[in-house]
BAFI-873592 format. One record per residue (C-alpha): residue number from 0; residue in one letter; x, y, z. Coordinates in steps of 0.02 Angstrom, whole numbers. Last residue first. Layout:
BEGIN
(atom NUM,'a',(X,Y,Z))
...
This chain:
BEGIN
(atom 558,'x',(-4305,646,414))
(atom 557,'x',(-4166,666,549))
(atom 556,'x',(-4200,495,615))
(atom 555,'x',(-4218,408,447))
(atom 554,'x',(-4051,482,382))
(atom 553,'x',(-3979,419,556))
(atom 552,'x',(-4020,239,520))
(atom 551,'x',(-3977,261,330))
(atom 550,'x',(-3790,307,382))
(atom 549,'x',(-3793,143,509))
(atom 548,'x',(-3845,20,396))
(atom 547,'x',(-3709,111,258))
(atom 546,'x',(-3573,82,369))
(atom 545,'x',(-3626,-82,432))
(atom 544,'x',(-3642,-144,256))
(atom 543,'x',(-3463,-64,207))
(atom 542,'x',(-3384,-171,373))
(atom 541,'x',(-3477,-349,325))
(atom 540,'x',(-3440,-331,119))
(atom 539,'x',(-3272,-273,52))
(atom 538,'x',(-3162,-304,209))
(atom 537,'x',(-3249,-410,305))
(atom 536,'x',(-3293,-533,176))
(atom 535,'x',(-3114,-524,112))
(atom 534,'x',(-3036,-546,267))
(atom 533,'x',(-3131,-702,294))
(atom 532,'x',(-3099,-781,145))
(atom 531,'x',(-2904,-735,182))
(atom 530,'x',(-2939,-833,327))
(atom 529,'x',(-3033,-983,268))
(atom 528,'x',(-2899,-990,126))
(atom 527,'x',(-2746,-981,265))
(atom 526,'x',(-2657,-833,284))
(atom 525,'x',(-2468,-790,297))
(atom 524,'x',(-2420,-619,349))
(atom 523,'x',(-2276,-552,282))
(atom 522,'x',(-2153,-444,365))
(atom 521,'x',(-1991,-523,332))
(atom 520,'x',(-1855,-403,400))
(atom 519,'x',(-1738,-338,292))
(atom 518,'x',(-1551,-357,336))
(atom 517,'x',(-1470,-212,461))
(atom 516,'x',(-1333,-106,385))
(atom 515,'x',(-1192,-116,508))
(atom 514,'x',(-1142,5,653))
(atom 513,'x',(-979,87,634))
(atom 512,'x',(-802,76,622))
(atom 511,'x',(-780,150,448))
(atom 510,'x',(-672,303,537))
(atom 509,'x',(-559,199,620))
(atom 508,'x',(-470,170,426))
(atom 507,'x',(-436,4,457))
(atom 506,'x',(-277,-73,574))
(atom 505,'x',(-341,-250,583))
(atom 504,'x',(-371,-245,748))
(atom 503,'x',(-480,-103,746))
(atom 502,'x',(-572,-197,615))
(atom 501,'x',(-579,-367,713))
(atom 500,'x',(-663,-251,850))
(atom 499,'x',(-765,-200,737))
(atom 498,'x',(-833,-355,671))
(atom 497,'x',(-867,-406,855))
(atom 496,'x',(-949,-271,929))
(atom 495,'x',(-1051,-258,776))
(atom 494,'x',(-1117,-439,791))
(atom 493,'x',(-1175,-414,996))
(atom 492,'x',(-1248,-224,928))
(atom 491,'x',(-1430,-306,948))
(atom 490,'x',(-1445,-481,939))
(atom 489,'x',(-1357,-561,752))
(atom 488,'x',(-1219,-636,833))
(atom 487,'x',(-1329,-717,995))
(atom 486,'x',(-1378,-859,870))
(atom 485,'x',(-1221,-924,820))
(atom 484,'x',(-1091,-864,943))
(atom 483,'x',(-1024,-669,960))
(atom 482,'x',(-1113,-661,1119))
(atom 481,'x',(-1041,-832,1166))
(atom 480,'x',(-879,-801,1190))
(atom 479,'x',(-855,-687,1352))
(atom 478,'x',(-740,-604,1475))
(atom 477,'x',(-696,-488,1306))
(atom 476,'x',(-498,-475,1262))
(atom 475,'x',(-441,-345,1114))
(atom 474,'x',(-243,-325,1070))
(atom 473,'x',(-151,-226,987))
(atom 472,'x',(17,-212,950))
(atom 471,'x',(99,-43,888))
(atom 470,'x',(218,15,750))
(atom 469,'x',(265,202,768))
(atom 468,'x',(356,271,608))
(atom 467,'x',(282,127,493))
(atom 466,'x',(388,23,449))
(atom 465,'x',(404,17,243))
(atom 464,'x',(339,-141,154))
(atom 463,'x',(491,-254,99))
(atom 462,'x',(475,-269,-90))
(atom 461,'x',(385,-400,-184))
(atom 460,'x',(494,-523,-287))
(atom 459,'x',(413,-505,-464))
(atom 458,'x',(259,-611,-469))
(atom 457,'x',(258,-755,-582))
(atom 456,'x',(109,-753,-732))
(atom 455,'x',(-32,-810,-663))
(atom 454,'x',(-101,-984,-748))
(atom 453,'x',(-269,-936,-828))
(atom 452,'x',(-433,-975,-728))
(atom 451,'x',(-533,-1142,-792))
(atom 450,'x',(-539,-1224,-628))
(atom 449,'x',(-599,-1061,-547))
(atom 448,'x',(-537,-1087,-342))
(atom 447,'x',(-674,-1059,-191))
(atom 446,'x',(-572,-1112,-84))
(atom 445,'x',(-651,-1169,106))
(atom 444,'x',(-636,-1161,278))
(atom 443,'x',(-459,-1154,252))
(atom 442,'x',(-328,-1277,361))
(atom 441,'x',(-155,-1190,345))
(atom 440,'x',(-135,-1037,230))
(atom 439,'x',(25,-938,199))
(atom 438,'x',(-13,-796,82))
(atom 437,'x',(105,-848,-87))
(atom 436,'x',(273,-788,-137))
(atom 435,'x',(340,-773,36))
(atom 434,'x',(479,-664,55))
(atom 433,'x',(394,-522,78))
(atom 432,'x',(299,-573,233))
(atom 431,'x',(445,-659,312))
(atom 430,'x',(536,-481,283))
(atom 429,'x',(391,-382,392))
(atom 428,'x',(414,-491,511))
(atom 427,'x',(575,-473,546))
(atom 426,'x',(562,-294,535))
(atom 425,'x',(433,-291,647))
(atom 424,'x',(536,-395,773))
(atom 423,'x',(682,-278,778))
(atom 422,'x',(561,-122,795))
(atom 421,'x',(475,-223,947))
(atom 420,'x',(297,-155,960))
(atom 419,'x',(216,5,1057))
(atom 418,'x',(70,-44,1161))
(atom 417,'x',(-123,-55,1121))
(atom 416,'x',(-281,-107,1227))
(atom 415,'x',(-447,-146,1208))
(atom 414,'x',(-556,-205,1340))
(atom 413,'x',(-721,-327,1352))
(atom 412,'x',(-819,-390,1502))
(atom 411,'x',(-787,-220,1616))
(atom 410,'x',(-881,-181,1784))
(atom 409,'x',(-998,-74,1860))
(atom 408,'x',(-1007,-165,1961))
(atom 407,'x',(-989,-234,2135))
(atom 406,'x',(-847,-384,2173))
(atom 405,'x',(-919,-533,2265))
(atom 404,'x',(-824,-599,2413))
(atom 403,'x',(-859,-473,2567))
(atom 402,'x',(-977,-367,2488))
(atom 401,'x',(-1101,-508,2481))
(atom 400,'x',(-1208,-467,2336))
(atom 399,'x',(-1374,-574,2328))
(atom 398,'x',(-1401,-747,2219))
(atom 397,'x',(-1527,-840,2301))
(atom 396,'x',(-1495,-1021,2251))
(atom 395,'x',(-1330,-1027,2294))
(atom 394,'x',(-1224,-1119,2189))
(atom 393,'x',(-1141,-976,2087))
(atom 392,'x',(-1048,-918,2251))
(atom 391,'x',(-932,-790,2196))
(atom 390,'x',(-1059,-675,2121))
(atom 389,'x',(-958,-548,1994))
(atom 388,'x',(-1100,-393,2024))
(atom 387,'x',(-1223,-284,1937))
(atom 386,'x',(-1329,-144,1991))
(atom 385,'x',(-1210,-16,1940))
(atom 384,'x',(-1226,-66,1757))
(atom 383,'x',(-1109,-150,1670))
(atom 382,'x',(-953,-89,1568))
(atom 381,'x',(-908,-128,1375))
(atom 380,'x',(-778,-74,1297))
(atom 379,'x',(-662,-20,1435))
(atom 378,'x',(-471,64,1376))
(atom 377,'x',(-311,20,1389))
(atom 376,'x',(-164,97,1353))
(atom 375,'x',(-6,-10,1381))
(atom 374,'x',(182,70,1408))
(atom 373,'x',(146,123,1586))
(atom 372,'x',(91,-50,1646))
(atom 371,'x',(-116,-94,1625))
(atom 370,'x',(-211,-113,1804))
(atom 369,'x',(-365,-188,1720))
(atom 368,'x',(-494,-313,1795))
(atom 367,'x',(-609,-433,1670))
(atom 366,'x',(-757,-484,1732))
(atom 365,'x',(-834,-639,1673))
(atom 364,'x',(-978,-683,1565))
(atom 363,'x',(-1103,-806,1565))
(atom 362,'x',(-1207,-712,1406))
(atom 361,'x',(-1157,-561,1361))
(atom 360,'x',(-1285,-460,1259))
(atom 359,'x',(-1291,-299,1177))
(atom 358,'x',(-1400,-143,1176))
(atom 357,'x',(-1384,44,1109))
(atom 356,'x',(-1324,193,1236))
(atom 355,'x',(-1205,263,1083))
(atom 354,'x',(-1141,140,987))
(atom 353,'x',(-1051,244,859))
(atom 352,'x',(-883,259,948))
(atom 351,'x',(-909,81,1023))
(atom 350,'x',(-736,6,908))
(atom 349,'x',(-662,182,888))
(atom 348,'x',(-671,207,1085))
(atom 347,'x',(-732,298,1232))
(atom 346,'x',(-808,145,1338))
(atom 345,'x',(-985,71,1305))
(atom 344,'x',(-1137,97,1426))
(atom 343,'x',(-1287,-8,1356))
(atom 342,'x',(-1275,-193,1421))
(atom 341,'x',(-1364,-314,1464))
(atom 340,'x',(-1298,-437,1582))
(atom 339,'x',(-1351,-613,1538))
(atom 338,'x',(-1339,-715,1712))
(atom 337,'x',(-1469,-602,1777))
(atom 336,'x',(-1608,-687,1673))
(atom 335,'x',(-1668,-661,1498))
(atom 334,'x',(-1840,-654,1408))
(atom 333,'x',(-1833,-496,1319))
(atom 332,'x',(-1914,-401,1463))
(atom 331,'x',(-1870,-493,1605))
(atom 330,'x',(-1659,-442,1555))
(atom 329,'x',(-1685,-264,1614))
(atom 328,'x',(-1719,-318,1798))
(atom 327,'x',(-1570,-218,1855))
(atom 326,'x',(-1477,-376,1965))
(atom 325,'x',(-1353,-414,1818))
(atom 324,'x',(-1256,-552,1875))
(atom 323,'x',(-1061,-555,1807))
(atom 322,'x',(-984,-741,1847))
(atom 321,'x',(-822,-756,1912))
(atom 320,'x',(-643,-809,1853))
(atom 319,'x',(-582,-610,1853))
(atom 318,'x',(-480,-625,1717))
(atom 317,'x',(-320,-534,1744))
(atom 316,'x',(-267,-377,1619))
(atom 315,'x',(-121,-283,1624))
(atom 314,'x',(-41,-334,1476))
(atom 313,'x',(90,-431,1550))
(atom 312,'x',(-47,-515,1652))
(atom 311,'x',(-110,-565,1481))
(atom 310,'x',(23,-667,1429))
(atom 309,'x',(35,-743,1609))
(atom 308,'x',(-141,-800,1593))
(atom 307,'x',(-138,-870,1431))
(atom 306,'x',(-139,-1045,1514))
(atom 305,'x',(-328,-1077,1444))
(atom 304,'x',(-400,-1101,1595))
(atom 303,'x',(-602,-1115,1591))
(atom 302,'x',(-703,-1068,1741))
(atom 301,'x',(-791,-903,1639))
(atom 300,'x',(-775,-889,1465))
(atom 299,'x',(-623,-810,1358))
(atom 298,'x',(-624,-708,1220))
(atom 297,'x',(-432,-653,1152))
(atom 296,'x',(-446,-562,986))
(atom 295,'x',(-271,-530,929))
(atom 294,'x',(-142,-415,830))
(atom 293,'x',(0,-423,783))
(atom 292,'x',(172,-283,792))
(atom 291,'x',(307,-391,811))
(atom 290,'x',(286,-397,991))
(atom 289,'x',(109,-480,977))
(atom 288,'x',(200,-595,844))
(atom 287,'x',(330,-664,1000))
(atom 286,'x',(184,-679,1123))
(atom 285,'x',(86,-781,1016))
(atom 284,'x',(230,-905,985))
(atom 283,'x',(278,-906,1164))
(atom 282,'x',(114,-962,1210))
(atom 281,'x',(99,-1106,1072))
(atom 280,'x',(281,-1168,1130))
(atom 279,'x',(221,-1164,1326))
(atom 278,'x',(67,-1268,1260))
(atom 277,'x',(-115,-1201,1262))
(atom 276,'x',(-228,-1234,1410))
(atom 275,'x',(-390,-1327,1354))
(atom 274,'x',(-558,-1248,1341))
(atom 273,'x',(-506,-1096,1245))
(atom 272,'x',(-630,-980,1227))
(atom 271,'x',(-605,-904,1050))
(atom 270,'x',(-458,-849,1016))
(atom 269,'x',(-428,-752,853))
(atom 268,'x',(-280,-700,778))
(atom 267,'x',(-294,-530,678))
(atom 266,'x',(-172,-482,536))
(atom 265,'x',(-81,-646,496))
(atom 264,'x',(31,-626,366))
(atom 263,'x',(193,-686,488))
(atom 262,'x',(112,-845,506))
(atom 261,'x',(93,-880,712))
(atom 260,'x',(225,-994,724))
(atom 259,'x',(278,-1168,761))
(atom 258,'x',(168,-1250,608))
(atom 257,'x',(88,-1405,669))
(atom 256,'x',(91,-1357,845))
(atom 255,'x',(16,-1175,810))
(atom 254,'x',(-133,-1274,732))
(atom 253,'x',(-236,-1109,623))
(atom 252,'x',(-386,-1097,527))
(atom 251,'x',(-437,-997,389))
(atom 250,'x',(-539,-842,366))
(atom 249,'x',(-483,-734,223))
(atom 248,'x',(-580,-546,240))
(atom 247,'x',(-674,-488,122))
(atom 246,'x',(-808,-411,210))
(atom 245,'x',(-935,-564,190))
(atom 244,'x',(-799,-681,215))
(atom 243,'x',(-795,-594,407))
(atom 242,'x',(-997,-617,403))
(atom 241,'x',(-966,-784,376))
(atom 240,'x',(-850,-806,479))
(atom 239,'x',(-961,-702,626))
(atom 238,'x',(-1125,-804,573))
(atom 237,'x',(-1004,-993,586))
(atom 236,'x',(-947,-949,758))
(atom 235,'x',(-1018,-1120,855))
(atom 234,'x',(-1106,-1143,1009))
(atom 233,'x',(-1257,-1231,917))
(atom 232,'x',(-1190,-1276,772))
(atom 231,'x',(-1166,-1204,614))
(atom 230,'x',(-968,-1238,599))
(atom 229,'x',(-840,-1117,655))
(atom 228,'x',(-823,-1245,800))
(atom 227,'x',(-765,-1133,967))
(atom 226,'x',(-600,-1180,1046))
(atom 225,'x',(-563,-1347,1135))
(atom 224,'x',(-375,-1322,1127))
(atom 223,'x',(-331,-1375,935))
(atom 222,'x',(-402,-1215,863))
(atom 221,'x',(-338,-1025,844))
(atom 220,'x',(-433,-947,697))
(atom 219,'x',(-340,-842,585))
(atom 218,'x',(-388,-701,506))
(atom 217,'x',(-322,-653,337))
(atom 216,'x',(-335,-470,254))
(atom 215,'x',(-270,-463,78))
(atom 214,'x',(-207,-299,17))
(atom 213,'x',(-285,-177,-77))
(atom 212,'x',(-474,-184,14))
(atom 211,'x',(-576,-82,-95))
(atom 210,'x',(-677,-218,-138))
(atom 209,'x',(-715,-294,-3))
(atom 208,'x',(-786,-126,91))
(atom 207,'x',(-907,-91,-64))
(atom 206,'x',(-969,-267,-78))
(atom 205,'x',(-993,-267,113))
(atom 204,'x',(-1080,-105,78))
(atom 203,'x',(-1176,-191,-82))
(atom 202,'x',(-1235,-337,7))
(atom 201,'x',(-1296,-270,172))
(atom 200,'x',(-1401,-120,68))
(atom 199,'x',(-1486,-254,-5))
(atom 198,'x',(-1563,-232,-176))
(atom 197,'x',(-1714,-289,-207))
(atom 196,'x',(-1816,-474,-251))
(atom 195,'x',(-1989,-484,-325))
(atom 194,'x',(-1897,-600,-458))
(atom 193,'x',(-1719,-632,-406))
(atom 192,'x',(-1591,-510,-383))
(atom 191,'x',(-1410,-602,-414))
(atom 190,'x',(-1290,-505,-283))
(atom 189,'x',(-1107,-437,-250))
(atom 188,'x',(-1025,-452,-421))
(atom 187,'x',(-846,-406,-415))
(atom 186,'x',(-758,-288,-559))
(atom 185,'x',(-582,-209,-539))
(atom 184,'x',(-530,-64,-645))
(atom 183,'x',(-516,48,-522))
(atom 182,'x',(-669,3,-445))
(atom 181,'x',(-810,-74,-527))
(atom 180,'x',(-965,-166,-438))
(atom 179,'x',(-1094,-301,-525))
(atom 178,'x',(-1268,-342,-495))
(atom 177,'x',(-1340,-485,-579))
(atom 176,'x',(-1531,-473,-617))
(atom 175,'x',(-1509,-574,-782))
(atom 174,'x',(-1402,-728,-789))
(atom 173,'x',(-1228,-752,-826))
(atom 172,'x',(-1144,-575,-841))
(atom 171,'x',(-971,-595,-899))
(atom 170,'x',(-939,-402,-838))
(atom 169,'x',(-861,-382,-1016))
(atom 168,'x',(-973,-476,-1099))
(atom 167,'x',(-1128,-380,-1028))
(atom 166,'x',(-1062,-230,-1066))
(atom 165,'x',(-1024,-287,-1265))
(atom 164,'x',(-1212,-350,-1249))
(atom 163,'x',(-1293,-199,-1209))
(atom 162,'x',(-1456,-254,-1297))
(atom 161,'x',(-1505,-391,-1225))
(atom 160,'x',(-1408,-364,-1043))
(atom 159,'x',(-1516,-199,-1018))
(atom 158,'x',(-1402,-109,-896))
(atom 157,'x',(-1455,10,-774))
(atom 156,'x',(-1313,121,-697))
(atom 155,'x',(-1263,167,-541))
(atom 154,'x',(-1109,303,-483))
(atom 153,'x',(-1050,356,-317))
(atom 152,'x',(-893,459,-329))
(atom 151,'x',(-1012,611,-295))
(atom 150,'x',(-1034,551,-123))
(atom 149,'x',(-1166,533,24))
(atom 148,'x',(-1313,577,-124))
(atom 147,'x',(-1296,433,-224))
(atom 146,'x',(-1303,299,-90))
(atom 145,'x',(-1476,358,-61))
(atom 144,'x',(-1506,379,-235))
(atom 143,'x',(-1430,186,-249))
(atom 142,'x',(-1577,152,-130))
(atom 141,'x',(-1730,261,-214))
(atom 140,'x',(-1665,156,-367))
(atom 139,'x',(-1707,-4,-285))
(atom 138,'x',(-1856,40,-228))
(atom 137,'x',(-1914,116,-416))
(atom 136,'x',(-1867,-57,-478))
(atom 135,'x',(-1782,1,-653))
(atom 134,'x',(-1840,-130,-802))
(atom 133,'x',(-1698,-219,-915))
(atom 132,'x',(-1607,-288,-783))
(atom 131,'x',(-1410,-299,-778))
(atom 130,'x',(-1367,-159,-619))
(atom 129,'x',(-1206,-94,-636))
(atom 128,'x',(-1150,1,-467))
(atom 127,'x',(-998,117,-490))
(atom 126,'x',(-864,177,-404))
(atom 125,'x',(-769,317,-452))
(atom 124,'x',(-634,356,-335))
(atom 123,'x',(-594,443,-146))
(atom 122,'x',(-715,368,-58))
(atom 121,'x',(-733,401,118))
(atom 120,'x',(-923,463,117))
(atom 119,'x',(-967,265,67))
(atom 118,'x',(-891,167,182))
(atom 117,'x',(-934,301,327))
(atom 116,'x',(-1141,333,271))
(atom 115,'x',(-1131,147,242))
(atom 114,'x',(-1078,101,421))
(atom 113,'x',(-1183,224,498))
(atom 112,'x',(-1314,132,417))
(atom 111,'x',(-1431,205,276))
(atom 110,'x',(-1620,250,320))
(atom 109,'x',(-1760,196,205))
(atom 108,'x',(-1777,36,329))
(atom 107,'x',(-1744,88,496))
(atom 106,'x',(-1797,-77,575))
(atom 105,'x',(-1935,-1,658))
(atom 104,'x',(-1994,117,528))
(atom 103,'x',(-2029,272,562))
(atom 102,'x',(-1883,368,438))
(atom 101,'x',(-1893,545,423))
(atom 100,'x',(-1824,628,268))
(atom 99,'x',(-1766,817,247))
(atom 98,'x',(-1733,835,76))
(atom 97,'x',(-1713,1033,96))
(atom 96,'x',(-1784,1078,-72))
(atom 95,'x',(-1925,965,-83))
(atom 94,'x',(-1982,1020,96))
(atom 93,'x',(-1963,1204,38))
(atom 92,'x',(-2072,1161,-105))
(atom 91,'x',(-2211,1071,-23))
(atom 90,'x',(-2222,1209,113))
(atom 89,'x',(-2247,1345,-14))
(atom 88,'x',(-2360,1213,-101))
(atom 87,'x',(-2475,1186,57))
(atom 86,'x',(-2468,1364,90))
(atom 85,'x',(-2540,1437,-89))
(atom 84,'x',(-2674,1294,-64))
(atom 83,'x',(-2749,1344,95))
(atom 82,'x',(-2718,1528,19))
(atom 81,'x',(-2816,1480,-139))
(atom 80,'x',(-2986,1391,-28))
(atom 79,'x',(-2970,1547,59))
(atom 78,'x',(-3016,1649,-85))
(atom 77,'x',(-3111,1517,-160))
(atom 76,'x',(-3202,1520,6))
(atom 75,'x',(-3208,1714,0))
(atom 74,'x',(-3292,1699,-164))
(atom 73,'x',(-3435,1573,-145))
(atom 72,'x',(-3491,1700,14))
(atom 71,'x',(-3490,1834,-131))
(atom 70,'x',(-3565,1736,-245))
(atom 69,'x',(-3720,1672,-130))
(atom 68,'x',(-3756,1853,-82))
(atom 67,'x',(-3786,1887,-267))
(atom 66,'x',(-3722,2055,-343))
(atom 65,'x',(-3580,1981,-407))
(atom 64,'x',(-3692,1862,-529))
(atom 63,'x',(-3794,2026,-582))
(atom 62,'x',(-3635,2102,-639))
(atom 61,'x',(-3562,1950,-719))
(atom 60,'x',(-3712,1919,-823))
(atom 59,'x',(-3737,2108,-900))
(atom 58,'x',(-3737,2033,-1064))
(atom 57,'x',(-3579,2142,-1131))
(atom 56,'x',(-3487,2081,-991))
(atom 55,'x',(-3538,1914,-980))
(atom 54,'x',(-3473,1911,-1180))
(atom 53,'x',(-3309,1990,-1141))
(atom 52,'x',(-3259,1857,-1029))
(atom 51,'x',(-3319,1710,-1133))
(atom 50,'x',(-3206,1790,-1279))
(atom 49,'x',(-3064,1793,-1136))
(atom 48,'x',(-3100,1622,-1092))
(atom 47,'x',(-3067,1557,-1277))
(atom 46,'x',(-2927,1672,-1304))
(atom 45,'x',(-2837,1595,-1135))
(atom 44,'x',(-2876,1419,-1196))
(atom 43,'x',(-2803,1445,-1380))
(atom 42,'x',(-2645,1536,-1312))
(atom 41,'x',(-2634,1349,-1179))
(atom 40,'x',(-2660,1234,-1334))
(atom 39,'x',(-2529,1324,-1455))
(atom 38,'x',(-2388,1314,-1307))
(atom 37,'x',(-2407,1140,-1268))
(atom 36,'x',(-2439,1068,-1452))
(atom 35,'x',(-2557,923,-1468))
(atom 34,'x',(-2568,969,-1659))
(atom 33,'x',(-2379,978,-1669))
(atom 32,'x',(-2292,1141,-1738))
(atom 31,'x',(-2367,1275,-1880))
(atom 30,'x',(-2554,1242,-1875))
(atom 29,'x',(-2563,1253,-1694))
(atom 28,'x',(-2474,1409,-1666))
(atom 27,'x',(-2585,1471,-1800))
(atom 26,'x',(-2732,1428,-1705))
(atom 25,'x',(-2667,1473,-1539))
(atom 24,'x',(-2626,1637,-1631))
(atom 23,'x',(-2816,1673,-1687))
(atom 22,'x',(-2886,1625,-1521))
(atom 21,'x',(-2766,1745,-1452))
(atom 20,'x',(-2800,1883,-1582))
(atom 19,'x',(-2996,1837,-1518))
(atom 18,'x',(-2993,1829,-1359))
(atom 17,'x',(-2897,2027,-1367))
(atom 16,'x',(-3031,2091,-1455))
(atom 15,'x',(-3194,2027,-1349))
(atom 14,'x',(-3051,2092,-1192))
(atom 13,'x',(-3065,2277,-1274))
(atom 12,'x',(-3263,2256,-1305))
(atom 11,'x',(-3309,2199,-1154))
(atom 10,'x',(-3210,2373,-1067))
(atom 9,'x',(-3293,2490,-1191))
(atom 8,'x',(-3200,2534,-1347))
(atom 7,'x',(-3129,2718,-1345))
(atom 6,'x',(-2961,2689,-1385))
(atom 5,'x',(-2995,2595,-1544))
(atom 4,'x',(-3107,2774,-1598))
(atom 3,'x',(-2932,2867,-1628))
(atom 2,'x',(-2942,3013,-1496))
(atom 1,'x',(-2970,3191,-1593))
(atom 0,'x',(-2852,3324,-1533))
């Protein structure tokens, strides 16, 4: 059998012949699609090399190039040179796929609160995030990807307000960088990003968490008895109203004597530190919506007699009068004495579920002692350390434990506690609520009302809400007011203790008490001319010179 002479071409000869049909396809690859065609440029390449190939071959070149010492040593570092890189890209892609982040930085911030991850995991409808800018910030979609990826209800979009006028209009967007949320057909905007500006993680949960409230949530501030200003003063509550506002709550304030009743509406009463004692009327008053099912937020500093006693006695709980030292030491290093107990060992609760063994502050507190009757559960929210005491003798100027009248620690400065409420009374309350055609509001902090907003049509009498099968009142008392005061608010977990606390109060989902997202820290460093003259000179001239000074000093040594 004679062997067709294509088979017996030598081994240059076979790859000269297969350069060139893939020269002659890149070519016509080429000629039929783009010029900078993908698929017609890489055919091309391979033909090229294989004619280049086939051409060392035939020359001999290839053999006398492998049978240099130098090649082969050049070959098993490409060889290893590959696997190095082989690795890296194995490990590149199985880090891609896992999207396992770590976040360094101090304040966490690539990382999403615990509050977020809950807000935004619970959602159970489209939400969506419209963004009016024309250009994408690349950190503010890495964000909303963040957000993206805890549910698939989580929507953004970018909106150029130019040419997507109709969804402009219908947002009636303003000015651009407005960012607007819709859910279930309700729109809110929750931040106006500036130039050089980003998104804030703060402003969009709290938008999140406002929004999806569907009934209104109003806290009432007891005043008339010395309590707290909600003004910014020193002393004052104005961060945790604002804050409150912030998660759409309505924060108003509230004269028992002018009214006679705690509003039925109310869902949290506040009471902050008291410096007066309230009137037998006032007492009664709060007692009567406690039974009814209402909730309150009792703080209460040392020495000051607010005439709730008895209430709270009927709770179980006495105010121990005396002031908490913290002997530890942990206070020197953030600038605070013993009189500021630090603490970092939080009771089993929904309100310190996600605290873990983080810090907060408590100023001049008292102790708070529990012996709660069989219908009450109580439980510690925040307990000192072992090393801490309630010191009867304040005066002294060595203050040591004297086991005959100080009390040792650990001990409790905040408590929650729950009982079952009056049917009777819920019911009653329940029908006030429904009967009143508007929310009852006494002394607001301030309305924000459009002058140019249509007249609402009138409501159709509102139905009585249906009892839930076992109604409970709750109520929260901390042996201190100043840790949720301006200034101490924003220290640590002092801010989340609060808000959540008015949450578990409030009767939210217990599964969004968390910590808050943290605001950005401003990290810029401010230089004068001389210094930033200074920098510069060091930077591109005095540290290069030394470098190269000293690289020519050993060059002239080894020469």
């Amino acid at each position: 059998m004679k062997i067709p002479s294509v088979l017996k071409l030598n081994l240059w000869q076979g790859v000269l012949w297969f350069g060139l049909v893939a020269v002659t396809a890149g070519i016509v690859i080429l000629g039929m699609g783009q010029v900078a065609s993908v698929p017609g440029i890489g055919v091309l390449t391979v033909g090229l090399l294989l004619i280049g190939i086939a051409l060392g071959l035939r020359s001999g070149l290839w053999q006398r190039v492998a049978q240099q010492r130098s090649t082969q040593v050049n070959t098993n570092a490409l060889i290893a040179t590959l696997a190095v890189l082989a690795i890296l890209t194995s490990i590149n892609i199985l880090a891609v796929r896992s999207s396992t982040r770590l976040d360094l930085t101090e304040t966490q911030l690539f990382t999403l609160s615990p509050q977020t991850e809950a807000i935004v995991s619970s959602l159970e409808n489209p939400l969506k995030v419209w963004i009016f800018e024309p250009v994408p910030n690349p950190i503010d979609q890495t964000l909303l990807n963040n957000y993206s990826r805890l549910s698939r209800y989580f929507r953004y979009e970018y909106a150029d307000p130019q040419f997507d006028v109709a969804i402009a209009n219908r947002f009636n967007m303003e000015r651009i960088g407005e960012v607007h949320l819709e859910y279930e057909g309700r729109t809110q905007l929750i931040q106006t990003l500036r130039e050089g500006s980003s998104l804030s993680e703060v402003q969009i949960t709290n938008g999140i968490e406002k929004i999806r409230r569907d009934r209104p949530s109003i806290i009432y501030f007891l005043q008339g008895h010395g309590e707290l200003p909600l003004e910014p003063v020193e002393g004052g509550l104005y961060e945790a109203v604002n804050h409150l506002r912030e998660k759409g709550y309505q924060v108003e304030t509230l004269d028992i004597t002018a009214v006679g009743q705690v509003p039925p509406e109310t869902t949290v009463l506040i009471i902050a530190s008291p410096s007066r004692a309230l009137f037998g009327g006032e007492i009664r008053a709060i007692n009567r919506y406690l039974a009814a099912g209402g909730s309150a937020l009792m703080l209460f500093d040392p020495e000051t007699s607010s005439g709730l006693e008895s209430l709270l006695a009927e709770w179980g709980v006495t105010l121990d009068g005396r002031l908490v030292i913290d002997a530890s030491g942990a206070g020197d290093a953030v600038n605070l004495g013993p009189a500021t107990p630090i603490v970092t060992n939080y009771g089993s609760h929904p309100i310190t579920a996600s605290f873990q063994n983080n810090i907060s502050f408590y100023p001049l507190a008292q102790a708070i002692m529990l012996d709660p009757p069989e219908d009450v559960t109580a439980t510690p929210l925040a307990i000192t350390n072992t090393e801490s005491w309630a010191e009867q003798n304040v005066a002294s100027e060595n203050l040591e434990f004297n086991p005959e009248v100080d009390e040792p620690g650990p001990l409790n400065l905040g408590v929650a506690l729950s009982r079952p409420a009056d049917p009777d009374l819920v019911v009653q309350r329940l029908m006030a609520i429904a009967s009143e055609p508007e929310p009852f509001r006494l002394n607001p902090l301030t309305s924000e009302v459009d002058p140019n907003a249509p007249e609402e049509a009138p409501e159709e009498p509102a139905t009585i809400p249906e009892l839930e099968p076992n109604p409970e009142s709750r109520l929260v008392v901390f042996g201190n007011a100043t840790f949720a005061s301006n200034g101490w608010f924003g220290q640590q977990l002092n801010g989340d203790m609060f808000l959540n606390a008015v949450k578990w109060l409030a009767d939210e989902d217990e599964g969004l008490l968390a910590i808050r997202p943290k605001n950005l820290e401003n990290r810029r460093i401010y230089l004068s001319l001389e210094q930033a003259t200074l920098l510069g000179w060091l930077a591109i001239v005095i540290f290069p010179g030394l470098a190269f000074m000293a690289a020519a000093v050993i060059w002239w040594q080894r020469r």
